[in-house]
Each structure stands twice: as structure tokens, then as C-alpha cells.
N, C-alpha and C positions, 0 to 999 in steps of 0.2 A: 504494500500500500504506500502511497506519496503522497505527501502534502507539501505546500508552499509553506515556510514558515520566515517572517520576516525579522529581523535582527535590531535593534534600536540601543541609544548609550540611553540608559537611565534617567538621565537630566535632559533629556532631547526624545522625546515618545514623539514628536509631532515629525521628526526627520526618520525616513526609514534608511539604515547603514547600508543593509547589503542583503541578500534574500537568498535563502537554501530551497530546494526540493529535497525533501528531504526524506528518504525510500528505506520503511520498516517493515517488518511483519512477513517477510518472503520465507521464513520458517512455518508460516501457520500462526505463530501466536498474535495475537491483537493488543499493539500496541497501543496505551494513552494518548491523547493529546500532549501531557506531561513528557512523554518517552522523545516524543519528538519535539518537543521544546529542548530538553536538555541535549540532544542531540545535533541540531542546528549549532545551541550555545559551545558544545564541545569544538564542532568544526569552526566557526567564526573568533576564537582561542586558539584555534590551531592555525588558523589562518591570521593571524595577528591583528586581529582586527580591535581588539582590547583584550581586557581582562575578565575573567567572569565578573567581578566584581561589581563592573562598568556598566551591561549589557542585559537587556532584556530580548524576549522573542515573544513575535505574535503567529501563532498557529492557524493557520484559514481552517475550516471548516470541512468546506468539501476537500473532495479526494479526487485524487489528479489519475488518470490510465496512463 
């Protein structure tokens, strides 16, 4: 399953940083919206994009094919 989940600094909700699709669940299991929040935020830390600390993510809804 994918979803779009979008990236934001903390102090800035109204700018969005950078945007993941972000593809869980190809085991069978059914991931959270939470799974994939933390998930964006892992790669968007990997990608230096700040710190956890820093960063928030907003999760869409629907689910992407």
C-alpha cells in the first residue's frame, strides 16, 4: 500500500519541505497511518533534510496504486 505523506519543520506547518510516497504493507500486514508517518520522518532524517526533532509529516488519506 502507498500513500503520499508530506514533510513540514515544526515552526512552518503552512510550508510543505518535501513529500514521500511512501510504500508499506507489501508483507500483508496493514500498516497505520502512524507507520507511515514515522516512516517518511525516518527517510526525510536520512535524507538531511533536518532532524527529527525539527519535523513533522502529514499523511493523505487515500491510497495511491
Amino acid at each position: 500500500m502507498k500513500r503520499i505523506v508530506d514533510i513540514y519543520r515544526k515552526d512552518q506547518r503552512s510550508q510543505v519541505l518535501w513529500t514521500y510516497i511512501v510504500s508499506l504493507g507489501g508483507d500483508g500486514s496493514h500498516p497505520s497511518l502512524e507507520d507511515f508517518k514515522q516512516e517518511a520522518l525516518r527517510l526525510a532524517v536520512l535524507d538531511k533534510r533536518d532532524t527529527m526533532a525539527n519535523l513533522d509529516a502529514y499523511v493523505h488519506l487515500e491510497i495511491i496504486q
